[in-house]
Backbone bond lengths (Angstrom), bond angles and torsions (degrees), N, CA, C in turn:
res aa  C-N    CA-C-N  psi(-1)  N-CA   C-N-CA  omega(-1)  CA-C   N-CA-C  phi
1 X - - - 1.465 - - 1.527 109.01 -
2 X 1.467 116.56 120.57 1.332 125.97 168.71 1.851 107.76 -57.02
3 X 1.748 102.62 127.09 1.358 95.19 -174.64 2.138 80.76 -124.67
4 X 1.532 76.55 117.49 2.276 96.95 167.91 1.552 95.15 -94.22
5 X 1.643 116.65 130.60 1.186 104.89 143.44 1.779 112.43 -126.46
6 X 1.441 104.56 146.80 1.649 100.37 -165.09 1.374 117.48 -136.91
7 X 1.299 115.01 109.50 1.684 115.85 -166.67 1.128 116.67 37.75
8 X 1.821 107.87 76.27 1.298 110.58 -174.99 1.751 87.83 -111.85
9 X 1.952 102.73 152.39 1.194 102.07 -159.95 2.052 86.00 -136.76
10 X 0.785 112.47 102.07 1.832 105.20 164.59 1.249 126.89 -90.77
11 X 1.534 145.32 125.56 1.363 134.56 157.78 1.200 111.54 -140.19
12 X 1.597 109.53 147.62 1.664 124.50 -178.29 1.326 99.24 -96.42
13 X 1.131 108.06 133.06 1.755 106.49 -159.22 1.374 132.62 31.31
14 X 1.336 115.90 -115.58 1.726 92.82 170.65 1.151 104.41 -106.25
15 X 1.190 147.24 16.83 1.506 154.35 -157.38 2.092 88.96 -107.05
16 X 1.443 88.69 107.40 1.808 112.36 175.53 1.579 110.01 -69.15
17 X 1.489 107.41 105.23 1.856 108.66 -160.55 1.983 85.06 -81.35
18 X 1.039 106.70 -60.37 1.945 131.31 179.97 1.313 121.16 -115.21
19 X 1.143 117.56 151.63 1.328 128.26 -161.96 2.092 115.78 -135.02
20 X 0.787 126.14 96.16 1.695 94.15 163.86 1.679 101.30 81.87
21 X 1.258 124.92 8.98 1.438 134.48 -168.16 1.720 112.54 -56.39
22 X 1.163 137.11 65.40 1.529 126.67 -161.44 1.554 101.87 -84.12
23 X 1.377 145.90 169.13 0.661 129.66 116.36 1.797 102.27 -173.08
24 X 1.440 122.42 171.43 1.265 136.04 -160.56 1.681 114.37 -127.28
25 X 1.551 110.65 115.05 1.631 98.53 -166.34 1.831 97.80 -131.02
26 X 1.398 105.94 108.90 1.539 113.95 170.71 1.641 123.10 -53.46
27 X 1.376 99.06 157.04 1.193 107.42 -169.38 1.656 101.44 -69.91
28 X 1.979 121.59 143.79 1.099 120.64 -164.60 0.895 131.33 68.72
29 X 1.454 131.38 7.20 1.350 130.06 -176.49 1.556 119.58 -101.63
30 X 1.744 119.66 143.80 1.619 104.33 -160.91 1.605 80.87 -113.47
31 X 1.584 85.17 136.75 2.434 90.61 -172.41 1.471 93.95 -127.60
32 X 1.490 98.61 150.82 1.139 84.77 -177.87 1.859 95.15 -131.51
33 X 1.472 109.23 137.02 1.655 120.53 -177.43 1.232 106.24 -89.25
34 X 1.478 124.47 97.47 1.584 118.08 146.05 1.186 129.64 -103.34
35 X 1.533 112.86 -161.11 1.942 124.66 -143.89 0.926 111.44 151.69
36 X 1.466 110.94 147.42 1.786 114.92 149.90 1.464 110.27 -68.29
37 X 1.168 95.68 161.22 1.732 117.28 -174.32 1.793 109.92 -47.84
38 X 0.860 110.61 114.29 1.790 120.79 178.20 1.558 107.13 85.58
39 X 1.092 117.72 10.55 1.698 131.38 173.72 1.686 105.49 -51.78
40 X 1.315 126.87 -28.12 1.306 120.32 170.89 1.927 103.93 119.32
41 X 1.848 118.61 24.45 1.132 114.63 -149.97 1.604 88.85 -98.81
42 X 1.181 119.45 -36.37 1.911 106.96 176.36 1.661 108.13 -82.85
43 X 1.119 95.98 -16.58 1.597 96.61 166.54 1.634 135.49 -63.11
44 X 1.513 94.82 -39.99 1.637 118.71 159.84 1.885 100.84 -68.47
45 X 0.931 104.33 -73.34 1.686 103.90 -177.93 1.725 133.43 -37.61
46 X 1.610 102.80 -17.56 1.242 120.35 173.95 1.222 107.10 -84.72
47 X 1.544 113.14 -61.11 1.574 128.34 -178.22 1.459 111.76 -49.27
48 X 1.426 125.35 -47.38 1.339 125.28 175.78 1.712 99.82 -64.38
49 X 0.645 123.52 -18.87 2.252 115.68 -162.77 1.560 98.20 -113.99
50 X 1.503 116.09 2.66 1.546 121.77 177.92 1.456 111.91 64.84
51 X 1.377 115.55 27.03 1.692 90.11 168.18 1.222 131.88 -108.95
52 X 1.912 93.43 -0.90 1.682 100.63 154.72 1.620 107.42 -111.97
53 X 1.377 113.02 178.76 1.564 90.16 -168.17 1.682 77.68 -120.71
54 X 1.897 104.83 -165.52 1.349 93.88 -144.41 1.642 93.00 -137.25
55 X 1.450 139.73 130.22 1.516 122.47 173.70 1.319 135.38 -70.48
56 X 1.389 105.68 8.10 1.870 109.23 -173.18 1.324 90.95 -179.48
57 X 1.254 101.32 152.99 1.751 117.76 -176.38 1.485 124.12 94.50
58 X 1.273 102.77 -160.26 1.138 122.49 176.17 1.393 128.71 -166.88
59 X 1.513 107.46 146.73 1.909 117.99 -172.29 1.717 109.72 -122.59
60 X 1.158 99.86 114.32 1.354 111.24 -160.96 1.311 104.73 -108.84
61 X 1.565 111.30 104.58 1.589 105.16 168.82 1.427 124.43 -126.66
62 X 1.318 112.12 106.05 1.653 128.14 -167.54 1.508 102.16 72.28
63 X 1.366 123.49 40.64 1.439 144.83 -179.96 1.375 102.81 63.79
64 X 1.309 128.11 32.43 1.678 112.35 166.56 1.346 96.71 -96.24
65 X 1.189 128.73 166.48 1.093 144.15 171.53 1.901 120.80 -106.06
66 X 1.113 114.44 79.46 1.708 121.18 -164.36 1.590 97.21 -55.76
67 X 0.916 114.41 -46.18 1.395 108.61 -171.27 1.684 134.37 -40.43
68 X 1.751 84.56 -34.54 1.815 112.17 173.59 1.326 109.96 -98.00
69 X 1.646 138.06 15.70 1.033 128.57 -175.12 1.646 107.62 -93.14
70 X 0.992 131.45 141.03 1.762 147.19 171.01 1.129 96.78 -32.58
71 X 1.760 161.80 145.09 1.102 149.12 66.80 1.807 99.85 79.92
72 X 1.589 85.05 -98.06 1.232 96.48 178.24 1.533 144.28 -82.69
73 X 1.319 105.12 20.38 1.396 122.66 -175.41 1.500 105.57 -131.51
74 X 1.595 95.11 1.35 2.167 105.34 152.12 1.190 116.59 -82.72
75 X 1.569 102.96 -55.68 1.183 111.07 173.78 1.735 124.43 -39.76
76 X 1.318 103.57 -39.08 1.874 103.50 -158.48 1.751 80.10 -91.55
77 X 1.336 142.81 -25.10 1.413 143.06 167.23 1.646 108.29 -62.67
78 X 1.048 125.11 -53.72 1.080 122.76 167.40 1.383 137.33 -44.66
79 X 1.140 98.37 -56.13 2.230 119.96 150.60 0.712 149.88 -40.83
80 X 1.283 103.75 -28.30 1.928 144.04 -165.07 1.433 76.53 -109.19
81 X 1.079 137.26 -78.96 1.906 135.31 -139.17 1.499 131.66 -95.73
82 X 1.944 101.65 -33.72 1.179 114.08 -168.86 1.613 114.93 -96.55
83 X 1.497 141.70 177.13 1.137 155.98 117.01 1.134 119.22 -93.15
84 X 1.309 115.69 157.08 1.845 123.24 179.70 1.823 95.19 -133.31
85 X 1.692 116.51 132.41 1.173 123.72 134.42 1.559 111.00 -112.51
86 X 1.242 112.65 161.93 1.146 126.15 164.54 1.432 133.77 -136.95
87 X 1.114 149.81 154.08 1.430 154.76 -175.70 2.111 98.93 -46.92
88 X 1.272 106.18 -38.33 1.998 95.23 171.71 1.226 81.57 -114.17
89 X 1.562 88.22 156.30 1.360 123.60 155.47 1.670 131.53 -50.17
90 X 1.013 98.00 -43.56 1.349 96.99 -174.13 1.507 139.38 53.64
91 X 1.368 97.53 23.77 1.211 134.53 -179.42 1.594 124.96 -50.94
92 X 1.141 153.63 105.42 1.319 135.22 -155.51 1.961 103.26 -89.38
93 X 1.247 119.84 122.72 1.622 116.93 179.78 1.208 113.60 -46.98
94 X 1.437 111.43 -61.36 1.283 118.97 179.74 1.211 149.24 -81.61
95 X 1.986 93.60 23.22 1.763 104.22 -170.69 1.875 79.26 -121.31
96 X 1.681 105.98 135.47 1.486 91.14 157.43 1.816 132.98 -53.62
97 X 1.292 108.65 178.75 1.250 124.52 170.26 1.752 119.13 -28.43
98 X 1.468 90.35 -64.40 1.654 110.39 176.61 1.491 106.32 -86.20
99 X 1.478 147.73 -12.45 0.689 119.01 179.14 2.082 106.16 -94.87
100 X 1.196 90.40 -17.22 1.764 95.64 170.73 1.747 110.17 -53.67
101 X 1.493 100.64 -53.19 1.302 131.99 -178.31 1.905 114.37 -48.32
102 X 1.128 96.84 -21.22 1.578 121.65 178.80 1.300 124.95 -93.11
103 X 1.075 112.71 -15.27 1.889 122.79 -154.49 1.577 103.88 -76.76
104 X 1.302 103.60 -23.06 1.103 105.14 -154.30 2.090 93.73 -80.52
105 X 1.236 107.94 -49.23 1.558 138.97 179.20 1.966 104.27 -23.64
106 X 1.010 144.40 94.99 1.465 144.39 149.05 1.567 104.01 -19.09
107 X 1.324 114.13 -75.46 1.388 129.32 -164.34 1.569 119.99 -117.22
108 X 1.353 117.90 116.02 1.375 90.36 -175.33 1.756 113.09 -104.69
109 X 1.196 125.25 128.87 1.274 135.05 176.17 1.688 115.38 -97.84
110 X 1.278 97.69 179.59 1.954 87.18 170.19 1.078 107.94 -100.68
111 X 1.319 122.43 33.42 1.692 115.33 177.82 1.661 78.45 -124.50
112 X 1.585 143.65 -5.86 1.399 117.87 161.60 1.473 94.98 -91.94
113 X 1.062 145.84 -29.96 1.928 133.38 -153.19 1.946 79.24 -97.76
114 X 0.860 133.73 -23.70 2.060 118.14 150.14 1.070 105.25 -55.97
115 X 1.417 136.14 -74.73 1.630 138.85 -167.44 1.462 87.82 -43.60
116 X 1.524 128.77 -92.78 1.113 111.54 -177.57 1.613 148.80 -26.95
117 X 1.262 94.50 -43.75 1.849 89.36 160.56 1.332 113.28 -63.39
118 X 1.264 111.24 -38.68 1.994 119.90 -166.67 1.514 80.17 -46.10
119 X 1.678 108.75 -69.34 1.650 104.81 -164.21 0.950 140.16 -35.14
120 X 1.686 106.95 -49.54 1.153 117.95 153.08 1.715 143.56 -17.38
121 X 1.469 99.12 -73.39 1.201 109.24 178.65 2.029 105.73 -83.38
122 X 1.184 115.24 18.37 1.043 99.51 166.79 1.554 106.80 -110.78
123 X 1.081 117.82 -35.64 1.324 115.58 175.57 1.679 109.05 -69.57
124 X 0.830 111.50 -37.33 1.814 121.11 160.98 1.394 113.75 107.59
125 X 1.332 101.49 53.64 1.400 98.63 -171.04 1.735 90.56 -154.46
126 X 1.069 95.32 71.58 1.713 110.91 174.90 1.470 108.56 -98.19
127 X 1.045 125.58 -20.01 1.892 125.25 173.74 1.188 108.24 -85.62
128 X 1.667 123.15 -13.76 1.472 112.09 162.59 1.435 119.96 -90.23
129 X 1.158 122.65 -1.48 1.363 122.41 175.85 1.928 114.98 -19.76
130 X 1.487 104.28 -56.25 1.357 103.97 174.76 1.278 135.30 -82.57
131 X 1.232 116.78 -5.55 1.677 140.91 -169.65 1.284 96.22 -36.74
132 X 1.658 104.99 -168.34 1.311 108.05 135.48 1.535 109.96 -145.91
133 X 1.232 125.90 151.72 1.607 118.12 -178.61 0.977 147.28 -19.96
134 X 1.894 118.13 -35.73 1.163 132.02 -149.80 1.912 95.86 -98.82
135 X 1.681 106.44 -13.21 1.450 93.13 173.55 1.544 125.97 -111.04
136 X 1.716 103.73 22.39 1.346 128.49 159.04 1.355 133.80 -59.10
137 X 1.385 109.14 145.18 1.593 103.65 168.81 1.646 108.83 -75.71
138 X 1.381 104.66 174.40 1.641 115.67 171.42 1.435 97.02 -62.53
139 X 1.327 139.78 -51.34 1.324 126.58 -173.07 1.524 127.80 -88.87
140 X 1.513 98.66 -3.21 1.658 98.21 174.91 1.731 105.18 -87.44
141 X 1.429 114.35 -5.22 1.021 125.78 -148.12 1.844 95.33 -94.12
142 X 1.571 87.80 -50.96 1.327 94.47 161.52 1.057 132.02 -45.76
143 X 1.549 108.68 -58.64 1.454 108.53 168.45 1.425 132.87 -17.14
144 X 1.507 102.81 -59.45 1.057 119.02 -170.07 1.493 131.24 -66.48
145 X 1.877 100.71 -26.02 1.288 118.42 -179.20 1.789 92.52 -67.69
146 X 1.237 106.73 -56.05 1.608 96.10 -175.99 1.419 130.09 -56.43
147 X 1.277 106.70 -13.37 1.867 123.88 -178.23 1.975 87.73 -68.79
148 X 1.253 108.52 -63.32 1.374 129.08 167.50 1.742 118.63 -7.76
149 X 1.184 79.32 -77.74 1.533 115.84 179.02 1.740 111.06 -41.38
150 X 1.348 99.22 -57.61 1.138 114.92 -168.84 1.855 123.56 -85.70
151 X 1.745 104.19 -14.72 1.823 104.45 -168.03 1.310 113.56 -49.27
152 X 1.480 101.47 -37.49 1.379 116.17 -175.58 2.015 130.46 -55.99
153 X 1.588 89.12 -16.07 1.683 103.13 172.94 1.571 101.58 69.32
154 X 1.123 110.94 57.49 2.446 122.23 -154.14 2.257 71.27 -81.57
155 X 1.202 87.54 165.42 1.719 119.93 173.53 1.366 99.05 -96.45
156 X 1.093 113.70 -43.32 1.726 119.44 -174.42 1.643 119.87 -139.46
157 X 1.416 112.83 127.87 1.545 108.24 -176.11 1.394 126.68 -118.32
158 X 1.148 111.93 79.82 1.849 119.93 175.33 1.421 100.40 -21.12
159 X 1.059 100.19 158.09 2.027 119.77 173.83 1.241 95.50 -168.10
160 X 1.628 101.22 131.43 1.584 113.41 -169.40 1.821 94.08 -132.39
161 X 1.337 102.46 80.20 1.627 113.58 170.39 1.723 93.11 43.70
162 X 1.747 97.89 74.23 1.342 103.49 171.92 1.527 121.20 -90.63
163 X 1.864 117.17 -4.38 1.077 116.91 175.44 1.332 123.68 -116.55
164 X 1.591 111.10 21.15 1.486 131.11 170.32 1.385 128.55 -39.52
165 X 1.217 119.62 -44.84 1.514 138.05 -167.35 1.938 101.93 -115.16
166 X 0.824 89.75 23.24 1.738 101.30 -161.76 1.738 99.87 -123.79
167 X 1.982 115.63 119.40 1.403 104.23 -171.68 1.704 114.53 -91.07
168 X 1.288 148.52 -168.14 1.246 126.96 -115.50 1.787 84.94 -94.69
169 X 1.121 115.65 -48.73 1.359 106.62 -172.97 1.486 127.12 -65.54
170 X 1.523 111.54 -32.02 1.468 121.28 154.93 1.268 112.88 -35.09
171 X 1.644 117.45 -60.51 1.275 124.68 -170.64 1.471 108.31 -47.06
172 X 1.629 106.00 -54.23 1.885 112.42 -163.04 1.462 94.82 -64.73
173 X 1.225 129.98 -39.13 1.150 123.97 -164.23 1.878 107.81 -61.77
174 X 0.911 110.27 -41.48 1.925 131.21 -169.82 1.859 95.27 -57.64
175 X 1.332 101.42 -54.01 1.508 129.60 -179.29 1.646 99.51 -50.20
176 X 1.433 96.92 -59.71 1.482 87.59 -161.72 1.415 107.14 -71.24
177 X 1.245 128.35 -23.94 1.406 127.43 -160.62 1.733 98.23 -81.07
178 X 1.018 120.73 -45.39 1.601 147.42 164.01 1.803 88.30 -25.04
179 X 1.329 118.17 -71.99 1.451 128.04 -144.79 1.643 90.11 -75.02
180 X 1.580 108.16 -59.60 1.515 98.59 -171.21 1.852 119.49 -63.00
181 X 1.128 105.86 -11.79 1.536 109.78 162.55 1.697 117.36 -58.73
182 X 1.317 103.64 -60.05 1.273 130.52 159.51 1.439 114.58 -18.09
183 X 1.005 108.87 -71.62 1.989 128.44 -153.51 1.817 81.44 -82.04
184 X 1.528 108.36 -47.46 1.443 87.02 -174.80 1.124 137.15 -95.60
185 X 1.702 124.03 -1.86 1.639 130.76 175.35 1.681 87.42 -108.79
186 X 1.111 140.06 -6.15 1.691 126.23 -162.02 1.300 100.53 61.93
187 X 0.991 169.55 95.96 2.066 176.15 -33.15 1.784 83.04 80.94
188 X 1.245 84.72 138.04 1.433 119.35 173.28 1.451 88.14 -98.20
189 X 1.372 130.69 153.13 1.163 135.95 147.19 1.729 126.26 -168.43
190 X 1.262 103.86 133.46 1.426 141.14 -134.04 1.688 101.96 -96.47
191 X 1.143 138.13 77.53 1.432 129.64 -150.89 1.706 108.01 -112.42
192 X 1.431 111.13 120.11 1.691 98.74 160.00 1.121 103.61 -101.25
193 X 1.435 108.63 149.31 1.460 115.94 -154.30 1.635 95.83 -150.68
194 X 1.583 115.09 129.26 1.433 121.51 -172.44 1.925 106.17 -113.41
195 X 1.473 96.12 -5.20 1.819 87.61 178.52 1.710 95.92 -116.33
196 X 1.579 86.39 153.94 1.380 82.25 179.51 1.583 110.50 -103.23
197 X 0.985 111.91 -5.38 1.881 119.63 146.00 1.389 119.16 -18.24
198 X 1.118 107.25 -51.46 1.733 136.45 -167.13 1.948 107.68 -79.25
199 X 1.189 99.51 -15.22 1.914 94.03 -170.78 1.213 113.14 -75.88
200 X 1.620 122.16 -32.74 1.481 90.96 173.23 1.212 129.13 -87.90
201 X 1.356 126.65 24.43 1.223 144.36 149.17 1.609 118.43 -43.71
202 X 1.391 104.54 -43.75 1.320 132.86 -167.38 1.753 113.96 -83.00
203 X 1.581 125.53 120.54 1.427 126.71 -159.45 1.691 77.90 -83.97
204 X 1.184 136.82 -47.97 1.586 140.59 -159.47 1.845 106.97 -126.47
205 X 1.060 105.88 122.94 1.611 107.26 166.09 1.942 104.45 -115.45
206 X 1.932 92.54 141.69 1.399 87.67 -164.41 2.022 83.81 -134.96
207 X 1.458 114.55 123.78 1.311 103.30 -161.51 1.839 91.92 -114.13
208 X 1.118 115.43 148.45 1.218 119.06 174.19 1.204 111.79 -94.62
209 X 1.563 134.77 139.95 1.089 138.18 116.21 1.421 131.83 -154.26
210 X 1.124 100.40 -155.67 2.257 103.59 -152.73 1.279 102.78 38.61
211 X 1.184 141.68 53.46 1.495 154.57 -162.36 1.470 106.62 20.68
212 X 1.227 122.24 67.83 1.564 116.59 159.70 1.902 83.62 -151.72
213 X 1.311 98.81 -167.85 1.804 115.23 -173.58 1.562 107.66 -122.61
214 X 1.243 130.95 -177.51 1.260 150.79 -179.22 1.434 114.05 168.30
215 X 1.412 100.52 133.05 1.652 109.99 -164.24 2.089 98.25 -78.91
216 X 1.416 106.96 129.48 1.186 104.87 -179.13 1.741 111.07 -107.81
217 X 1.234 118.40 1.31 1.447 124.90 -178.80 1.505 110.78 -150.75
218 X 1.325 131.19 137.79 1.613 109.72 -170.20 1.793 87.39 -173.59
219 X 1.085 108.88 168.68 1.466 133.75 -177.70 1.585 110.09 -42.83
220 X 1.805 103.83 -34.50 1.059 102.46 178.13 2.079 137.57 -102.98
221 X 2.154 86.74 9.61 1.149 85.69 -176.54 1.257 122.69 -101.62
C-alpha cells in the first residue's frame, strides 16, 4: 500500500508537535523514524495509523485519505490493514499465549488457529502456545506481541520502539524476525527506532527535527 503524507501539521494545544511533515513510503518498504527524545517520533507514528488525529494535511493510503474517514470507517480500515507493536507488551496474564495471540481476530476459523500455529513456530515459540505471560521472559514476551501484531495478515505494521526494553540480542532477534516476515509476505513496516544499532535494518531512515522530517538514508545514499 502506497503511504502519501502531505503537509501534515500536529499540535496538543497550541504547542506545534510537527509541522510541514511531507513524505512518501512504498509498498514493502521497512523505514525507520528517528529523533531525539520528544522530537515528535510516536507522534508521527500514531498520526500516520490514525489513532491520533491530525490539524492540517493529509495521509494518503492507496489514495484514501484516513484523516477524513468517520470514526467508524477508521476503525474497520484500520483492522482490515494495520498491525500495532509497541515498546509494552500488553500482554493479558490471564489469557494464554495463543489466546493473547487471538484478541485481535473478529472470527476465529481454522484457517486463523493455522495462521496462528504458522506464527508460532515462526517466531519460535511453539511450546508456549499454552503458557501464560506472567512466566515469560521480556523477549518471549515480545515475541508474542509480534505474533499479535501480525494474525491479522495487516498490509502495514507500525512499531513504536518495539525493542526498547529488550537487551541487545533480544533486540536483533525481534529485528530479524520483523525482516524475514517482510522479505516474505511484502509488509510495509513503519519503525520508530531510538538505537542506532538498528539502522541498517532500515531500507529508508527519516529523522525528525525542528518538528518537520528529512530522509537521512535512502536508495540513493
Amino acid at each position: 500500500m502506497l503511504i502519501q503524507i502531505n503537509d501534515l501539521q500536529k499540535k496538543y494545544g497550541q504547542t506545534v508537535v510537527l509541522a510541514d511533515v511531507s513524505l512518501q513510503i512504498n509498498s514493502g518498504e521497512f523505514i525507520g523514524i528517528v529523533g531525539e527524545s520528544g522530537s515528535g517520533k510516536s507522534t508521527l507514528l500514531y498520526t500516520l495509523s490514525g489513532l491520533k488525529t491530525i490539524d492540517h494535511g493529509s495521509v494518503l493510503i492507496d489514495s484514501k485519505n484516513i484523516a477524513k474517514l468517520k470514526q467508524n470507517e477508521l476503525v474497520i480500515f484500520r483492522h482490515k490493514n494495520f498491525g500495532f507493536i509497541f515498546q509494552e507488551n500488553y500482554l493479558i496474564n490471564y489469557l494464554t499465549v495463543k489466546e493473547n495471540i487471538l484478541l485481535p481476530v473478529q472470527q476465529i476459523t481454522k484457517e486463523v488457529e493455522k495462521r496462528v500455529d504458522d506464527l508460532l513456530e515462526f517466531i519460535k515459540v511453539a511450546s508456549l502456545a499454552h503458557k501464560f505471560p506472567y512466566s515469560l521472559s521480556v523477549g518471549q514476551k515480545q515475541r508474542i506481541a509480534v505474533a499479535r501484531a501480525l494474525v491479522n495478515q495487516p498490509l502495514i505494521l507500525f512499531a513504536d520502539e518495539p525493542t526498547a526494553s529488550l537487551d541487545a540480542e533480544n533486540a536483533r532477534n525481534i529485528l530479524s524476525l520483523l525482516s524475514q516476515y517482510r522479505e516474505s509476505f511484502g509488509l510495509t513496516i513503519i519503525m520508530v527506532s531510538h538505537n542506532q544499532g538498528e539502522w541498517e535494518c532500515f531500507d529508508r531512515i527519516f529523522k525528525i527535527e525542528n518538528k518537520t522530517i528529512r530522509e537521512i538514508k535512502g536508495s540513493g545514499s
